[in-house]
N, C-alpha and C positions, 0 to 999 in steps of 0.2 A: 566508539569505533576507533580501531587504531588507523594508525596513518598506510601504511600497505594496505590494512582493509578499505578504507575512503578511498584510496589510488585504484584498486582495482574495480571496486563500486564503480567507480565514475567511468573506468574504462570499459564498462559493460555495457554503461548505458549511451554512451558514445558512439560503441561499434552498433549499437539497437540504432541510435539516430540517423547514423551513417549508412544504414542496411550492409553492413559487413559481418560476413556469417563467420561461424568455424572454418569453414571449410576452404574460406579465401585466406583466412590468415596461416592457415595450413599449406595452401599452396605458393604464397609469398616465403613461407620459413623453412620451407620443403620438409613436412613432417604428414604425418598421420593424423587423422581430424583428430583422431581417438587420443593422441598426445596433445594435440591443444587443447582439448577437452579437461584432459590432467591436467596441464599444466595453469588452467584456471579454478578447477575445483580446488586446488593445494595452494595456488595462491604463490606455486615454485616460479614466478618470471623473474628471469635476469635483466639487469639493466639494458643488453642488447636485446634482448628480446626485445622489450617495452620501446626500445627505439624503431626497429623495425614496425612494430603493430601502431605506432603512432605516424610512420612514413607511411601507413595506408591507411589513416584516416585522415591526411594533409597536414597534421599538425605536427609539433613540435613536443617533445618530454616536459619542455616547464609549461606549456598551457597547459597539458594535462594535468597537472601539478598543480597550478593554479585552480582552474577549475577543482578539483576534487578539493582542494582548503575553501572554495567560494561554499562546496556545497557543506560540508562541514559547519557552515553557519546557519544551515537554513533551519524553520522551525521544525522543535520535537511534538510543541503544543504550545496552543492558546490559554492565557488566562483567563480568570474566570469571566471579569466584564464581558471579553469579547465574546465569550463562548453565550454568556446572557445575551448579548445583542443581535448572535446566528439566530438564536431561536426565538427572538419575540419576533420577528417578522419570517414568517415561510416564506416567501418569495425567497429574501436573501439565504438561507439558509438550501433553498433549490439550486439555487445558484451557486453557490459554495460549492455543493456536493457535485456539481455536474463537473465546475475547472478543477476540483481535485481527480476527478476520474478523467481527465482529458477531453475535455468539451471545448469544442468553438462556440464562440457566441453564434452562429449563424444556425451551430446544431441546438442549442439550445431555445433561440426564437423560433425555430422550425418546429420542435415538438412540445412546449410549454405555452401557454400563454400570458407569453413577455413581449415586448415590441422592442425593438431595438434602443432603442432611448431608456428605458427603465433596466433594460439590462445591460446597459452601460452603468448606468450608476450602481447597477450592484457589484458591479466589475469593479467599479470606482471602488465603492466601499473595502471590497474584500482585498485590494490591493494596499489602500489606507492600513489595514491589519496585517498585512504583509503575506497573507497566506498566496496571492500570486503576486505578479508583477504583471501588470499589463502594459504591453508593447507596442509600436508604432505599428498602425492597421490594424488595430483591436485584437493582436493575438495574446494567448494567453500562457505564461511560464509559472508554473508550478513553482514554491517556494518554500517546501517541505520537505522533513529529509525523509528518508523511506521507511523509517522506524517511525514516524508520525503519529500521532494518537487522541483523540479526545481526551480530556481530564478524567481519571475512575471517578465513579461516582460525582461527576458532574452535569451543566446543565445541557449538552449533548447529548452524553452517556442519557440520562435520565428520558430525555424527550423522546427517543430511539426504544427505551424498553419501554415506557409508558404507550406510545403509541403506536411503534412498530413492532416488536417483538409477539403481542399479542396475534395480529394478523400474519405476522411469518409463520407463527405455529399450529393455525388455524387448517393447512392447506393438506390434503393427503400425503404428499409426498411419496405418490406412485409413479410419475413421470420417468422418461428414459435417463433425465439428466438430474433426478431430484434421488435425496437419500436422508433417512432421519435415524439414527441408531441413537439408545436409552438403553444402557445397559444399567449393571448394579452389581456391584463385588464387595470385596474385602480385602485392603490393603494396609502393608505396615506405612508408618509415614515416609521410611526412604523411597519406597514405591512410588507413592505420591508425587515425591517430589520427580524422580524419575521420570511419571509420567505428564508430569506437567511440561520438561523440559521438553517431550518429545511434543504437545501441542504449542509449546511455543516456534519448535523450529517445524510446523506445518503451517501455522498461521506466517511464518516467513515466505513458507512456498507460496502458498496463498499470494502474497504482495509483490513476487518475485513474477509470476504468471500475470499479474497484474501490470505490471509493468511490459512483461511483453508482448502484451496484447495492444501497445497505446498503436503501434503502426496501423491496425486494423481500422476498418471505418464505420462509424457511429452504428450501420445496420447491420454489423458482424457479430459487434459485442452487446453481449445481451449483459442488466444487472444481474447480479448473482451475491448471494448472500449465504454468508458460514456461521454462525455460532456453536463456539466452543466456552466450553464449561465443567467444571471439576467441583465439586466441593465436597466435605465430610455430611454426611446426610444416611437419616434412615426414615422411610415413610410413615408417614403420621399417624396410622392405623397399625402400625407397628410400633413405634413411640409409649402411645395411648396404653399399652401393655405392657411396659416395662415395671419392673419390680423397683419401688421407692426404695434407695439406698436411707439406711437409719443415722 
């Protein structure tokens, strides 16, 4: 990620912490929402600008600055040990998943069956690995950068389609908020790749919605789950016919 992209990263997520909308920094810079709107999808802020939008979140240009290089170090991924050590114990691995998705420990002993003391230590744990930082009064700071990922084909990845993947796909997916599309075409490889690019920047959306959902409260956000997937493929009862090249 370049440095203007971290800078404004971070000031996105600032103004989310802050509860500062479009619409106040449009009224502080006396423009059109619809122009600060532009002027962060293009990523066009001038250094006055960026001082002003920092004068209404109390801070200063170089903490900003700061911060967005602090986050610049946070983890992309775990290695493999540790990724072995989420998944030999489910407790901790519950755990993991709930501080990555913005959980308090009190939302998590409230709907798990964890007692305060055991989900300290896993707090402990997961902070020993660095995935959070846990805080004076048991709160908890995410320590991942937003591109975050399990290992491919690691012991996450693996535990995830071994066990859950089978039951995600199990479910009709007739619901008001559920949708399952299996298409099948024919494409040249530039295509392909084409349209790889366009699910990798939906799976951005995906993480971007994600994020600003964290102000909401534990019984607004429901889990939700996306799988996406591409590969060269033709059905195996189609297969089973093809003509042996000699």
């Amino acid at each position: 990620m370049t440095e203007r992209k971290q800078l404004l990263t971070t000031l996105k997520i600032k103004l989310r912490e802050r509860g500062v909308t479009y619409r106040d920094i449009a009224a502080a810079l006396r423009l059109s929402e619809a122009s600060v709107k532009r002027l962060f999808s293009t990523g066009n802020l001038s250094i006055d600008r960026l001082f002003d939008i920092c004068g209404l979140l109390d801070m200063t240009l170089a903490e900003l600055t700061q911060s967005a290089a602090a986050s610049s170090q946070r983890l992309v991924c775990l290695d493999e040990r540790l990724e072995a050590e989420l998944v030999s114990d489910p407790k901790l691995l519950l755990v993991a998943t709930c501080a990555l998705n913005h959980w308090r420990l009190v939302d998590i002993i409230e709907h798990y069956q964890l007692d305060e003391a055991e989900c300290l230590r896993y707090l402990l744990l997961l902070d020993r690995m660095r995935l959070i930082d846990l805080l004076p009064g048991n709160r908890i700071r995410i320590n991942v950068a937003r591109d975050f990922d399990w290992l491919p084909g690691g012991n996450i990845a693996r535990f995830f389609a071994g066990r859950g993947r089978d039951d995600f796909l199990t479910a009709p997916f007739n619901g008001e908020a559920e949708s399952l599309f299996f298409v099948h075409g024919m494409l040249t490889p530039d295509a392909r790749r084409q349209f790889m690019a366009q699910l990798q920047k939906l799976r951005h959306q995906f993480s971007e919605f994600h994020e600003d959902c964290v102000r909401a409260t534990i019984g607004e956000r429901q889990g939700t789950a996306m799988l996406l997937a591409i590969r060269e493929w033709e059905p195996p009862d189609f297969a089973r016919l093809r003509r042996r090249t000699q």
